[in-house]
C-alpha positions as CSV (number, residue, x, y, z in Angstrom):
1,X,0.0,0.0,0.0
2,X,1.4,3.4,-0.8
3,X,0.3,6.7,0.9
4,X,1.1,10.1,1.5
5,X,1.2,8.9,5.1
6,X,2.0,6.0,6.3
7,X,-1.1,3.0,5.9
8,X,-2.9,2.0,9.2
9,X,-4.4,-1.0,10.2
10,X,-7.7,-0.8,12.6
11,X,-9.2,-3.4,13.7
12,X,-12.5,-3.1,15.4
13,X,-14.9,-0.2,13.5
14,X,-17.4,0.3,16.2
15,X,-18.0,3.6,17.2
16,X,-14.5,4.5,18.3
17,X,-12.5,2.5,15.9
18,X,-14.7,4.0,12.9
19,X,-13.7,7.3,14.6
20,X,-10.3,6.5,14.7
21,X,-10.2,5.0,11.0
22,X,-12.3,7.8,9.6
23,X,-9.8,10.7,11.0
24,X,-6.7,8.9,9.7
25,X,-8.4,9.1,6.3
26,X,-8.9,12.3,6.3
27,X,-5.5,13.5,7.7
28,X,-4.2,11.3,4.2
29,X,-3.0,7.6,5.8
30,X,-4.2,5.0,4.0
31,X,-6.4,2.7,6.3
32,X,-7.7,-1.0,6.3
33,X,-10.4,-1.2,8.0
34,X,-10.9,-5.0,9.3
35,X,-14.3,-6.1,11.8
36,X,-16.2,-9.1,11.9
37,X,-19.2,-7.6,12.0
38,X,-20.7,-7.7,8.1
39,X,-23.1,-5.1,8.9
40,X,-20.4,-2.3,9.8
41,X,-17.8,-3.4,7.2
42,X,-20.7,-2.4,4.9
43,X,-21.2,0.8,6.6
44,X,-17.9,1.8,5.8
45,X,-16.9,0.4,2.0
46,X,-16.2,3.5,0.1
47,X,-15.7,5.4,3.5
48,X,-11.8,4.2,4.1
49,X,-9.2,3.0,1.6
50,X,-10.2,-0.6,2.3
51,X,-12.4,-2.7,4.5
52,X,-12.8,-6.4,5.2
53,X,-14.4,-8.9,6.9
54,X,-11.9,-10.6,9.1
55,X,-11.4,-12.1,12.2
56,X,-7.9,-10.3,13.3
57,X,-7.4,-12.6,16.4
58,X,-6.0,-15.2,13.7
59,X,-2.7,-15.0,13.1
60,X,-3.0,-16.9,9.7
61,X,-5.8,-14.1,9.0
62,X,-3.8,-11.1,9.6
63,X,-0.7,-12.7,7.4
64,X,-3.6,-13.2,4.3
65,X,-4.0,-9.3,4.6
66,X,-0.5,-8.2,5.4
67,X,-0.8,-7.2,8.5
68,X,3.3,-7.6,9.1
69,X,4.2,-4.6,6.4
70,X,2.2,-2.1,8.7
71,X,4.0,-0.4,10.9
72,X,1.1,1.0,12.7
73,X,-2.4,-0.9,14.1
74,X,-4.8,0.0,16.2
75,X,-6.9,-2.5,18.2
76,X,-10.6,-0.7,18.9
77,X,-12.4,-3.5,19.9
78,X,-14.1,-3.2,23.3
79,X,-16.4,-5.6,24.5
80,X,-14.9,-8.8,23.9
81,X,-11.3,-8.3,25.8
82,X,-10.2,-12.0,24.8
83,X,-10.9,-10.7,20.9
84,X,-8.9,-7.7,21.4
85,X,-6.2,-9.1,23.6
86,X,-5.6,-12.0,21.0
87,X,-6.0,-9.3,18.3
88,X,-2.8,-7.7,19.6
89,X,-0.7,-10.7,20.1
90,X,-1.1,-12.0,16.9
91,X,-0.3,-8.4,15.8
92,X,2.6,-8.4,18.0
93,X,3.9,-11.9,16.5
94,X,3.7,-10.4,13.2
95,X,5.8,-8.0,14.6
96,X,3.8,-4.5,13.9
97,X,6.0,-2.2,15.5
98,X,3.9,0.0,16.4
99,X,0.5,-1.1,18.2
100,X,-2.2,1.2,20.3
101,X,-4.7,-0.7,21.6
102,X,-8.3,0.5,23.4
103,X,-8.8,-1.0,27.6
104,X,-11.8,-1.1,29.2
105,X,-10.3,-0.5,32.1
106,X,-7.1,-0.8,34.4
107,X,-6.5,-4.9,34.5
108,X,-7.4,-4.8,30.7
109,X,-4.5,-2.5,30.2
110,X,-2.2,-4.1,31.9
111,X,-3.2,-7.2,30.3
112,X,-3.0,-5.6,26.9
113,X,0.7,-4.3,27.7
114,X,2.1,-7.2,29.1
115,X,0.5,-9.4,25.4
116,X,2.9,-6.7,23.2
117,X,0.6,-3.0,22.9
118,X,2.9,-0.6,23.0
119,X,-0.3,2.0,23.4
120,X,-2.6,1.5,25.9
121,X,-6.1,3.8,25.2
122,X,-8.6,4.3,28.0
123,X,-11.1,6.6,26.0
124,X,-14.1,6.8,28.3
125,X,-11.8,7.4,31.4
126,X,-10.1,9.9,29.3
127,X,-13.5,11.9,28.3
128,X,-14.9,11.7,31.6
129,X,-11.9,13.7,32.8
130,X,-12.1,16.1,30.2
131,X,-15.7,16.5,30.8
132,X,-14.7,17.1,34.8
133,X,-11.9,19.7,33.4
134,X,-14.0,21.7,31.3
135,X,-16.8,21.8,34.0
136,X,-14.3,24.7,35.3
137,X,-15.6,27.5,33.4
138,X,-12.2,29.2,33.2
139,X,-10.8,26.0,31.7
140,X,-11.9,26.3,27.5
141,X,-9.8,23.4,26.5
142,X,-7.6,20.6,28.1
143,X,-5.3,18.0,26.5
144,X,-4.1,15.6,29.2
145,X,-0.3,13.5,28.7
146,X,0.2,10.1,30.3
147,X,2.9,11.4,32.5
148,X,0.7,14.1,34.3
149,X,1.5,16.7,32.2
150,X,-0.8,19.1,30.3
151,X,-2.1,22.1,27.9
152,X,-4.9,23.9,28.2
153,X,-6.8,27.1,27.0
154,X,-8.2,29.3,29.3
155,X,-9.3,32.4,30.3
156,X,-6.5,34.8,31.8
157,X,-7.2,34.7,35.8
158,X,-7.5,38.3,37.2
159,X,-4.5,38.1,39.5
160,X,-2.2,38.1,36.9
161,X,-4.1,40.9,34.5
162,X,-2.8,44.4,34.2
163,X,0.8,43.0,34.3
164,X,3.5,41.9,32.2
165,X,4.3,37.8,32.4
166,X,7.6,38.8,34.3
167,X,6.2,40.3,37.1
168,X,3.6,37.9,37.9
169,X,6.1,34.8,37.4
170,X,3.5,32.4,36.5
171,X,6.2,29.7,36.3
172,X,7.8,30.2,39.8
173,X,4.6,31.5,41.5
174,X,1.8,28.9,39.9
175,X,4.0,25.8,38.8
176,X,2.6,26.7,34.8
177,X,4.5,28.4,31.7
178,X,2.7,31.1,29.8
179,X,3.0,29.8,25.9
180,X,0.8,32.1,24.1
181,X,-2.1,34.7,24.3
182,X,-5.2,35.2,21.8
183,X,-7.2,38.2,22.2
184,X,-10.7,38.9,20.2
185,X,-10.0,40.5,16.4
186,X,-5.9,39.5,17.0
187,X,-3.3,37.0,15.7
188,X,-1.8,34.5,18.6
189,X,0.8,35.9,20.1
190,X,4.1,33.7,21.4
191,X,4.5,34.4,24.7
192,X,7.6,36.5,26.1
193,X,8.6,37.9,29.4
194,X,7.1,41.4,28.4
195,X,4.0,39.5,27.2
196,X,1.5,42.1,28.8
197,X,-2.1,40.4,29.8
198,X,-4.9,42.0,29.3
199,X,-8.9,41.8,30.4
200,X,-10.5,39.1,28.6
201,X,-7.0,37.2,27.3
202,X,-7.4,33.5,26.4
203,X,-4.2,32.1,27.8
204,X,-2.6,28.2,26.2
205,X,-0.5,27.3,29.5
206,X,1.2,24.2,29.9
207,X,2.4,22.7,32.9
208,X,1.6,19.6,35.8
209,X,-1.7,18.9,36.0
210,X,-2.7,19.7,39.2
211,X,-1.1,23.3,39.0
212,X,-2.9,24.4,35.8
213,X,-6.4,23.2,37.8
214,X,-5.5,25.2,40.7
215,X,-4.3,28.1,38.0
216,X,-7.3,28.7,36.4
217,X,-9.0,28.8,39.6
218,X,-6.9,31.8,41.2
């Protein structure tokens, strides 16, 4: 297969897999969309490069579509952990070196891990947070890392307006680093020690966590 990107492999195309497949199409990867389900594999023929019928917890199945020349797979099924977990062995035999993989929950994860995902996805724990985040109503957007770091958007807290970034030392003070500042009818602007805040400043800070939460509540 031959892309502008690199081609995908997803296996599962229930409502987050078909998600998944459907944005890597549109960003230009080449995808092979693979379920068991005959119903959704018709749902999406002429939606994604390719999409089969298949049973992707056979090893012999995922040679027959050439699994082993991706170098990227994503395992999306959900409520049958002993499909998804044999899903990402045999993908992990094949030696796909790149694997993500979609838990349920913690012990799922692990389990997932330990059988050769080098990913681990926890999508509804992740939205639920994100939900929770943006329930602050200085908080106007949120992305979350594994390691406990963050970025967010969001409003500029009054403490810090009326002053330039160097005098109210958001790093040294709050824990968070100032990146940029939008203001209504104006281009981003890349943060600098002079930076200058103003009434009604959107603010993209990134930092731990827990200190851009207690940030945006100051």
């Amino acid at each position: 297969m031959s892309a502008k990107r690199h081609p995908v492999l997803v296996v599962g195309l229930g409502r987050f897999g078909g998600a998944v497949a459907e944005t890597l199409e549109r960003m230009g990867h080449e995808v092979l969309g693979a379920d068991t389900d005959a119903a959704l594999v018709q749902a999406f023929t002429g939606r994604l490069t390719q999409v089969v019928e298949a049973d992707c917890t056979s090893l012999e199945c995922l040679e027959r579509l050439g699994g082993g020349e991706f170098t990227s797979a994503v395992v999306a099924i959900g409520d049958d952990i002993e499909a998804s977990v044999l899903s990402v062995l045999a993908l992990a035999d094949l030696g796909v070196p790149s694997i993500w993989a979609k838990a349920n929950n913690e012990r799922h994860g692990r389990i997932l891990e330990k059988t050769g995902a080098h990913h681990v996805i926890f999508p509804e724990q992740r939205m639920g947070e994100r939900v929770a985040w943006l329930l602050n109503e200085n908080l106007l957007d949120f992305i979350s890392f594994d390691d406990q770091f963050a970025i967010a958007k969001l409003a500029a807290p009054e403490p810090i307006v009326g002053v330039p970034l160097v005098t109210s030392d958001c790093r040294k003070k709050h824990g968070v680093t100032v990146i940029g500042v939008k203001r209504e009818g104006e281009d981003f602007i890349h943060a600098d020690p002079d930076t200058l805040i103003l009434p009604g400043d959107l603010l993209v800070v990134s930092g731990r966590t827990e200190y851009i939460e207690a940030f945006a509540a100051i």
